[in-house]
N, C-alpha and C positions, 0 to 999 in steps of 0.2 A: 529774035533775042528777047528773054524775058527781062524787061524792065519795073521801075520801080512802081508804075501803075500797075501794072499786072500783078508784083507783090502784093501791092495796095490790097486789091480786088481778092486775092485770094488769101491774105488775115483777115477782110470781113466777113468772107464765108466762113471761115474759122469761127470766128466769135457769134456769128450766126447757127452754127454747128450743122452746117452743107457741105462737112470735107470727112473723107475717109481718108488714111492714112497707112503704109507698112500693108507689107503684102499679103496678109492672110486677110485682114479687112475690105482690102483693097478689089481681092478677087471676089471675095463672098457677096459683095453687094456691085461686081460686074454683074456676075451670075444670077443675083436677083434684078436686074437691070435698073440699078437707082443708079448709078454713076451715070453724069451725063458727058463727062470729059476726063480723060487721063495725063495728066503731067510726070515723064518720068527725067530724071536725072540724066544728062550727060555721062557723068561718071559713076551710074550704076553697072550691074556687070551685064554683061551678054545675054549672057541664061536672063537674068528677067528682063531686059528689055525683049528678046524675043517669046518669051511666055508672054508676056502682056500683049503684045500687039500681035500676036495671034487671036489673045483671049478677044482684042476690041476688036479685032476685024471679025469674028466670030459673030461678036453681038453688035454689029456698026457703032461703035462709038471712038469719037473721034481723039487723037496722042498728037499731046506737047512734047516732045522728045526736046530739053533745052535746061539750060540753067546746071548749077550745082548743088550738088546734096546740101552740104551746108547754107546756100542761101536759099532754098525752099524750105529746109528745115526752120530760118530764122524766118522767115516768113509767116510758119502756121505758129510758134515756139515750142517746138519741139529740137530733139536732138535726134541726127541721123536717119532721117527718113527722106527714102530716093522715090517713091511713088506717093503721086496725091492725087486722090481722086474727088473730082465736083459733084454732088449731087443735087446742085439745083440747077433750071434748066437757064435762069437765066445769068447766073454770076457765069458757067458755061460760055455761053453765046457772049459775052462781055468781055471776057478771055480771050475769046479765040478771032473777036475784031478785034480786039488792040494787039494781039500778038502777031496777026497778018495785017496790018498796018493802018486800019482804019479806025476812026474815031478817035484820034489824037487830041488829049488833053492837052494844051501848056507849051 
């Protein structure tokens, strides 16, 4: 479950400018391989959740499949965006301990 460290983490890549966002960005820089993690939306639709996670298992890179559109949207501030993608390796790797249970802050 995405919680509010893991929000945390992924507004400072935001404000860092390590996030791609919205699907046409989102593939273009799979396909140049700078994404190093894919976050998409619970309640995005079918069709892209299986275009994505074809696109990642294509190029190994690893999917958060969790959370809702509107709270990752508030998270980078944006509105209505169900794909976010990390492109640094280690706000990545940061993510993907605390969202598989490890390194618990608090």
């Amino acid at each position: 479950m995405i919680n509010n460290n893991i929000l945390g983490l992924i507004g400072l890549a935001m404000k860092a400018g390590k996030i791609c966002f919205g699907a046409d960005s989102v593939e273009e820089n799979i396909i140049k391989q700078k994404v190093k993690l894919l976050i998409i939306s619970e309640d995005s639709s079918e069709r892209t959740k299986n275009k994505f996670i074809k696109l990642c298992e294509k190029y190994n890179i690893p999917v958060i499949i969790d959370g809702d559109i509107d709270t990752l949207s508030k998270a980078i501030g944006k509105n209505n965006k169900a794909i976010i993608g990390i492109k640094d390796i280690n706000f990545a790797e940061s993510i993907q301990k605390k969202y598989n249970g490890g390194d618990v802050i608090g």
